[in-house]
MDTraj code that builds the backbone (N, CA, C; nanometers):
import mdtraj as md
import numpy as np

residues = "UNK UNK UNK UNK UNK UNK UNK UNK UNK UNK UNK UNK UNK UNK UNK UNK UNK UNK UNK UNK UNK UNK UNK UNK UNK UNK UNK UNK UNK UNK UNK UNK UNK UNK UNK UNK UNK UNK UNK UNK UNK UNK UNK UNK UNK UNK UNK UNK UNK UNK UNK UNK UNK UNK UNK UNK UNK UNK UNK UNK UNK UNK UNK UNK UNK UNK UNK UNK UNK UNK UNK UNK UNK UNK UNK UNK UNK UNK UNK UNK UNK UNK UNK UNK UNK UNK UNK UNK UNK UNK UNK UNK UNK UNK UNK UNK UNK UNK UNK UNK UNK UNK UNK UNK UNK UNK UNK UNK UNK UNK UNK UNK UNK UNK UNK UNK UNK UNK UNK".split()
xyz = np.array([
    [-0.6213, -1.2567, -2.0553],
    [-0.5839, -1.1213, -2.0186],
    [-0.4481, -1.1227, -1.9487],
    [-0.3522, -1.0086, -1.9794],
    [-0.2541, -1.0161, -1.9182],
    [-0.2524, -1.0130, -1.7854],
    [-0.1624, -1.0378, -1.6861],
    [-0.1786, -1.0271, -1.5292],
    [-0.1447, -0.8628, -1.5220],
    [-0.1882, -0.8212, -1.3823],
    [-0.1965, -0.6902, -1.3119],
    [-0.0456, -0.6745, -1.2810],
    [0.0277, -0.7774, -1.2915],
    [0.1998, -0.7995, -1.2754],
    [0.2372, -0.7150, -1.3915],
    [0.2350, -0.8100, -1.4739],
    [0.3045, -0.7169, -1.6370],
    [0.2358, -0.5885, -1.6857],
    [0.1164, -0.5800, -1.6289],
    [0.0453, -0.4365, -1.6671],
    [0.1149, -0.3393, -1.6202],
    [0.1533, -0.3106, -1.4726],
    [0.2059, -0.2420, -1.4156],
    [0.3587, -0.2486, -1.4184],
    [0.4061, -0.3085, -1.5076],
    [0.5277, -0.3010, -1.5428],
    [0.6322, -0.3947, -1.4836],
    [0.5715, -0.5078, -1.4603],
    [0.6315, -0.5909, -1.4123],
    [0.7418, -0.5447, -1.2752],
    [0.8469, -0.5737, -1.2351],
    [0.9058, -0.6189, -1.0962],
    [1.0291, -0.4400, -1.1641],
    [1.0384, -0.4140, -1.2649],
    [1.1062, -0.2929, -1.2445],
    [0.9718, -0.1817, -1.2374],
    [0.8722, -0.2107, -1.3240],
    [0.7825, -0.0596, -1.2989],
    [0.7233, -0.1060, -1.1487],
    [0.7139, -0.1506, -1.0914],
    [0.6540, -0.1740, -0.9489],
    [0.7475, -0.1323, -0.8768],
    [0.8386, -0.1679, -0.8790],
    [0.9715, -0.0841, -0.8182],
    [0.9638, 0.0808, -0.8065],
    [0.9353, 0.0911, -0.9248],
    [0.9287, 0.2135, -0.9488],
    [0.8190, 0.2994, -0.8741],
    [0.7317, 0.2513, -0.8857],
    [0.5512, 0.2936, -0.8086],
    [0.6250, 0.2969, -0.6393],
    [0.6623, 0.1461, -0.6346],
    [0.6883, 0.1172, -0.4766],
    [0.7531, 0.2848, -0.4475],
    [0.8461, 0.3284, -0.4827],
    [0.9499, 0.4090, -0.4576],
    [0.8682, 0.5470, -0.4400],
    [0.7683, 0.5698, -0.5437],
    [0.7441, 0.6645, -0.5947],
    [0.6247, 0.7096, -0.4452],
    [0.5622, 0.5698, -0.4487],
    [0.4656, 0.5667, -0.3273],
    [0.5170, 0.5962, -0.1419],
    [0.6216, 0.5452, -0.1598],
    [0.7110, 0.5632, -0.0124],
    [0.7295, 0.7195, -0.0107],
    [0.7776, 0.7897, -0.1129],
    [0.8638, 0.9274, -0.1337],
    [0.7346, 1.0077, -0.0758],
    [0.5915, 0.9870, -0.1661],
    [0.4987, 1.0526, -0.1283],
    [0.4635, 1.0533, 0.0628],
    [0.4292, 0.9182, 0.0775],
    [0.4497, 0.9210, 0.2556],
    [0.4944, 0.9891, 0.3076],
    [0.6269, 1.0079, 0.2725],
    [0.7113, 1.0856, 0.3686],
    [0.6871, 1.1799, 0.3448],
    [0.6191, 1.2899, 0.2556],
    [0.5598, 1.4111, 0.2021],
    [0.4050, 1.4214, 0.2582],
    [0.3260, 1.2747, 0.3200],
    [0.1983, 1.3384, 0.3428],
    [0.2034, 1.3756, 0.4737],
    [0.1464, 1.4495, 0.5167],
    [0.1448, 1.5149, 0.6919],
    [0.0554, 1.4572, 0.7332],
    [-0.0629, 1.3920, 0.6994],
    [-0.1294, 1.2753, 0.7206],
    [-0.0361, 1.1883, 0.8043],
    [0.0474, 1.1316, 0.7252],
    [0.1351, 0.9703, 0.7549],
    [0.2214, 0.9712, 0.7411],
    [0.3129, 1.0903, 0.7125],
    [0.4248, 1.0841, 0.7457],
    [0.5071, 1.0623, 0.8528],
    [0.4647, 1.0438, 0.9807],
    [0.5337, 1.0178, 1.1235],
    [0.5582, 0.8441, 1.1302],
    [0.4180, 0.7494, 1.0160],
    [0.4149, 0.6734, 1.0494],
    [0.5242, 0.5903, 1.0092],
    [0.6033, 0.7013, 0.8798],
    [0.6756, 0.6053, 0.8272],
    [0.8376, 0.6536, 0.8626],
    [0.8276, 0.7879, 0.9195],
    [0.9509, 0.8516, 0.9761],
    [1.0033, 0.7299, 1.1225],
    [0.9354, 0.6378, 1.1398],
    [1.0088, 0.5745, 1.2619],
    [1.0667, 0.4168, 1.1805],
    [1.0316, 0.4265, 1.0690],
    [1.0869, 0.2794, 1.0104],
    [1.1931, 0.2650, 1.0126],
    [1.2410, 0.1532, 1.0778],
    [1.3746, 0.1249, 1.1263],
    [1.5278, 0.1376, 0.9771],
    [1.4019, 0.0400, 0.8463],
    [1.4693, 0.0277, 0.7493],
    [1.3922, 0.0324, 0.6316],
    [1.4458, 0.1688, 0.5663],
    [1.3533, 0.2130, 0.4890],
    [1.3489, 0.1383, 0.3718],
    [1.4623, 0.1000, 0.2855],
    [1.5224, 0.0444, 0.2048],
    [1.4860, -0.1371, 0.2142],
    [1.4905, -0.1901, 0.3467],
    [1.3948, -0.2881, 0.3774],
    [1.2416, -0.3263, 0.3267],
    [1.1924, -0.1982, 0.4359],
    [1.0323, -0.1346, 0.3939],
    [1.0050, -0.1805, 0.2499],
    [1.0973, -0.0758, 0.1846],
    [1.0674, -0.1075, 0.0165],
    [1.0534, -0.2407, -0.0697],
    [1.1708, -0.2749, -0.0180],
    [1.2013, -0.4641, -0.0838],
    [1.0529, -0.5411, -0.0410],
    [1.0445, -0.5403, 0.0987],
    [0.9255, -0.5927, 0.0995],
    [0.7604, -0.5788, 0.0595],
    [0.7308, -0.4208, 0.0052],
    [0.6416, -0.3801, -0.0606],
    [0.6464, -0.3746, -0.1873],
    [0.7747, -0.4379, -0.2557],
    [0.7949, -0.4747, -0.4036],
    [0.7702, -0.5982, -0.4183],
    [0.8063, -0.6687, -0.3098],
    [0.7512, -0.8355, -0.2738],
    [0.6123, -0.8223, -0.2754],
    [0.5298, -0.7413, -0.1979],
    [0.4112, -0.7874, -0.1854],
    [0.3094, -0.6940, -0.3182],
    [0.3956, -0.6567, -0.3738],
    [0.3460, -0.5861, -0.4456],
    [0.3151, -0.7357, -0.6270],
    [0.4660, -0.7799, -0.5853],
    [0.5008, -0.8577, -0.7147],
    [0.3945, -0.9501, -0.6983],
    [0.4267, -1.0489, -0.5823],
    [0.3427, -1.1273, -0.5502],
    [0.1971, -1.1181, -0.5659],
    [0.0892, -0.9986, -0.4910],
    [-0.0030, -0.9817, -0.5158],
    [-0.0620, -0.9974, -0.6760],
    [0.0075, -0.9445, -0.7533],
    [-0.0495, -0.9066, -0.8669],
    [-0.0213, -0.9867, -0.9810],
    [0.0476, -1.1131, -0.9436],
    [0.0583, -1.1914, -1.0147],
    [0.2146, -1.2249, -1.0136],
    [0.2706, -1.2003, -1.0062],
    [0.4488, -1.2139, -1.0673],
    [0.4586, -1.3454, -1.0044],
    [0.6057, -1.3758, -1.0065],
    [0.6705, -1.4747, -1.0054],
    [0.7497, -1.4759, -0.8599],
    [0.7298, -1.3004, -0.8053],
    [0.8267, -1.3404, -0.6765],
    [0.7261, -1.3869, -0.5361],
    [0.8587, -1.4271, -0.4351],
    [0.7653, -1.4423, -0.3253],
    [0.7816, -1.4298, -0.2159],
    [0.6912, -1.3644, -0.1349],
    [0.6745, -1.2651, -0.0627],
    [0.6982, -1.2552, 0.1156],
    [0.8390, -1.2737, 0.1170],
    [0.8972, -1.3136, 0.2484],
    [0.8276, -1.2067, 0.3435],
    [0.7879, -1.1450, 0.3485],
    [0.7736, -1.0539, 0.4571],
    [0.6558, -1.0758, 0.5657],
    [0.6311, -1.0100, 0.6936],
    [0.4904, -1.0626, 0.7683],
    [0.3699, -1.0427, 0.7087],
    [0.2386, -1.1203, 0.7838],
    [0.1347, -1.0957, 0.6967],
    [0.0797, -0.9594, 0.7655],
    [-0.0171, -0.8701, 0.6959],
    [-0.1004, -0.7355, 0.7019],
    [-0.0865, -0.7313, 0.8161],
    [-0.1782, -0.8072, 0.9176],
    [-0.2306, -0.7835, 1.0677],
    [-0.0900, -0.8140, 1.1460],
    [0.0223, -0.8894, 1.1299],
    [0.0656, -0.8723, 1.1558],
    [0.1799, -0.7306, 1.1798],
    [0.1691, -0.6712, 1.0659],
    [0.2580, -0.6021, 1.0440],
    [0.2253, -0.4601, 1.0979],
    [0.0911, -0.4518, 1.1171],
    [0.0040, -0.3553, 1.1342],
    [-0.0358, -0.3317, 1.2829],
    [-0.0795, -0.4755, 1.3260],
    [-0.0769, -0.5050, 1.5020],
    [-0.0451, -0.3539, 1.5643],
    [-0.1542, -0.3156, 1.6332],
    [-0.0922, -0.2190, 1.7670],
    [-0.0755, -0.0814, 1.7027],
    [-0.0764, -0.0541, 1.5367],
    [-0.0776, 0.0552, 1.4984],
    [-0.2041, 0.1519, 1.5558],
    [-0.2932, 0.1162, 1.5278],
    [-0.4389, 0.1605, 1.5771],
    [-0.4276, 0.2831, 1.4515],
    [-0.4001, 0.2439, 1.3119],
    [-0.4022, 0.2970, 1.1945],
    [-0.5556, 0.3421, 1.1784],
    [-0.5833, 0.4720, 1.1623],
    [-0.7193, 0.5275, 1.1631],
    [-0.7790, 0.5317, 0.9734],
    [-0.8850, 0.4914, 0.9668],
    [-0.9561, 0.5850, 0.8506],
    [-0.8899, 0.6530, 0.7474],
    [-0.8840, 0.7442, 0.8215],
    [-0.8327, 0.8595, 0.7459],
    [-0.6852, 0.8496, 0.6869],
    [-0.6275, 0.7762, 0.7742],
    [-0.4601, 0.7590, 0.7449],
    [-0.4677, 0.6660, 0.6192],
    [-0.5724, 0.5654, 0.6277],
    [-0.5575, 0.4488, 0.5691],
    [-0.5976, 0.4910, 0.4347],
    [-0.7139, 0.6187, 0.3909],
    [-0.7664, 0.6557, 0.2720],
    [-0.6462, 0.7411, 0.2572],
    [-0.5389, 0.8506, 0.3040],
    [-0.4698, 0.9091, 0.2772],
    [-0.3288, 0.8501, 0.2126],
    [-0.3074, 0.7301, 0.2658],
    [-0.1964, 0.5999, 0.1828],
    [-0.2693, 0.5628, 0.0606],
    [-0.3768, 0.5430, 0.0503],
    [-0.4479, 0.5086, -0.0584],
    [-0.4120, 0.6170, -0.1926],
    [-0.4270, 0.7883, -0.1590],
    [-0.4385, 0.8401, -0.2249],
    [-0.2932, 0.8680, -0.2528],
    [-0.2018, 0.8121, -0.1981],
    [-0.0804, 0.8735, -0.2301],
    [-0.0385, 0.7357, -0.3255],
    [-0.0901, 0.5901, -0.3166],
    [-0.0966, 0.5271, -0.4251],
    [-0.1370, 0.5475, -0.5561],
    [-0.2345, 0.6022, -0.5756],
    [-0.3038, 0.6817, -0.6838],
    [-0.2169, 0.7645, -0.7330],
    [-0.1967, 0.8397, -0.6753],
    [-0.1195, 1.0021, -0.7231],
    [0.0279, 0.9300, -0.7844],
    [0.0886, 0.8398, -0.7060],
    [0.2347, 0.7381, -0.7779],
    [0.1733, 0.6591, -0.9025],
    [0.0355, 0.6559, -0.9015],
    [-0.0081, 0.5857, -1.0545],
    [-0.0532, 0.6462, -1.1795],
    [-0.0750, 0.8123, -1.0939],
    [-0.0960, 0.8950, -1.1787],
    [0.0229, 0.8971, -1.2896],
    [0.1334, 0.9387, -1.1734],
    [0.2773, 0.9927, -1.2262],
    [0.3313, 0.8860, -1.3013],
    [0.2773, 0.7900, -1.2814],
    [0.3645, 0.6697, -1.3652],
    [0.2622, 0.6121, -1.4967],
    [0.2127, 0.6904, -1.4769],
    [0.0885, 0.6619, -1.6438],
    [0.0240, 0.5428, -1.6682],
    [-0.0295, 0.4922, -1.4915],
    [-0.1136, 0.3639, -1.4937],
    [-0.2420, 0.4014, -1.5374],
    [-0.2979, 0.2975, -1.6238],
    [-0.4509, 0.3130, -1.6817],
    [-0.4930, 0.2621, -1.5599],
    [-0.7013, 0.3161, -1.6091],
    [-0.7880, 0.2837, -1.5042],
    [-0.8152, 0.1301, -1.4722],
    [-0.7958, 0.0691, -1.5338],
    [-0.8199, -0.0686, -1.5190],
    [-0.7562, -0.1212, -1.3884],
    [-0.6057, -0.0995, -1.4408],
    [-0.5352, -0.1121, -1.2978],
    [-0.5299, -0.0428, -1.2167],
    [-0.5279, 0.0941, -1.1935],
    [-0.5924, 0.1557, -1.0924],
    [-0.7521, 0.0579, -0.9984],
    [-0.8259, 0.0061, -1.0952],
    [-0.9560, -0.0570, -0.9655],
    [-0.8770, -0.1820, -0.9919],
    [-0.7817, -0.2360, -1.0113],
    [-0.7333, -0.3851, -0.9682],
    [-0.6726, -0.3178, -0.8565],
    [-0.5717, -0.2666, -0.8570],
    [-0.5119, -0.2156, -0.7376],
    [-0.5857, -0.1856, -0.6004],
    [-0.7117, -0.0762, -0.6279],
    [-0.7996, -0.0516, -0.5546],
    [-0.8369, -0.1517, -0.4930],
    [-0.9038, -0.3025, -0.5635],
    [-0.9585, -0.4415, -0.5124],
    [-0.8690, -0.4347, -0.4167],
    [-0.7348, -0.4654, -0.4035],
    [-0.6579, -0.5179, -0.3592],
    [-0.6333, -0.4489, -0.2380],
    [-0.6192, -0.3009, -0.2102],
    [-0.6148, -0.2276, -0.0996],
    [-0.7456, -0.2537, -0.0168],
    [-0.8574, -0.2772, -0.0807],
    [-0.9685, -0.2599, -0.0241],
    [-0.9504, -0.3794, 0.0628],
    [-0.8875, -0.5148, -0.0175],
    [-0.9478, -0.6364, 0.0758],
    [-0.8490, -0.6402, 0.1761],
    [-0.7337, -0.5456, 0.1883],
    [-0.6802, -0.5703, 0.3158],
    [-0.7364, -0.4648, 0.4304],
    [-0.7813, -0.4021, 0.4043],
    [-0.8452, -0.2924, 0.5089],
    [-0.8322, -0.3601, 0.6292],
    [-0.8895, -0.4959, 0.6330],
    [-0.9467, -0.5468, 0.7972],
    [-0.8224, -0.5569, 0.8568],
    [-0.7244, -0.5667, 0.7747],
    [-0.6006, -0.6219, 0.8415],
    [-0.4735, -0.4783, 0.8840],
    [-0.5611, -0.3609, 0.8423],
    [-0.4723, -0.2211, 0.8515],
    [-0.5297, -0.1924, 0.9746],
    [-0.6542, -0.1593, 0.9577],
    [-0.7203, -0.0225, 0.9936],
    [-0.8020, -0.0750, 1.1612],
    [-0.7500, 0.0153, 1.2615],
    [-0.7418, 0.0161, 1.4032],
    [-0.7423, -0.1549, 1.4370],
    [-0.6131, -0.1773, 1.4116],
    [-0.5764, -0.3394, 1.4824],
    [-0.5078, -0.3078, 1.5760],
])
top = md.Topology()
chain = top.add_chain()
for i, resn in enumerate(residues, 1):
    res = top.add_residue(resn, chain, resSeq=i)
    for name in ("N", "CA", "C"):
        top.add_atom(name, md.element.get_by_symbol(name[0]), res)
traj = md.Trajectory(xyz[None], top)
């Protein structure tokens, strides 16, 4: 089976999602504050194309901190954390990801939860 890398369009369509997924943030009133204080947005991105590539198979690799680290001290609630979720979705809508990868993706959000949500 192909990897969840090349499904999703390899390191330019992930790019693309990445982008598509940030834009939404800053549009949800949910989580948008959380991401209005990021020092470097354009940063932000590179490194969620990293962990994006990386995760799902690709070839790149993924300089950035790990989850709990990155997350530390947020005290990221529930609700925030299902509301990032759905604004992933809605960037997979728009980008004409099938369901398959949609629940690979899902796996993948799910198993970091411990490392988001009120650390």
């Amino acid at each position: 089976m192909e990897s969840l890398y090349n499904r999703l369009g390899a390191e330019e369509g992930i790019t693309t999602l990445v982008n598509d997924v940030v834009d939404l943030h800053f549009a949800n009133p949910k989580i948008a504050t959380r991401f209005e204080i990021a020092e470097d947005v354009e940063h932000s991105k590179r490194m969620l194309v990293e962990f994006f590539c990386a995760g799902s198979g690709g070839p790149q690799e993924y300089t950035g901190r790990d989850m709990l680290t990155t997350h530390k001290g947020m005290n990221i609630s529930e609700e925030e954390y299902m509301s990032a979720i759905d604004d992933v979705f809605s960037a997979m809508d728009k980008n004409n990801i099938g369901e398959e990868e949609k629940k690979d993706v899902l796996s993948i959000l799910y198993s970091l939860k411990g490392d988001i949500i009120r650390v």
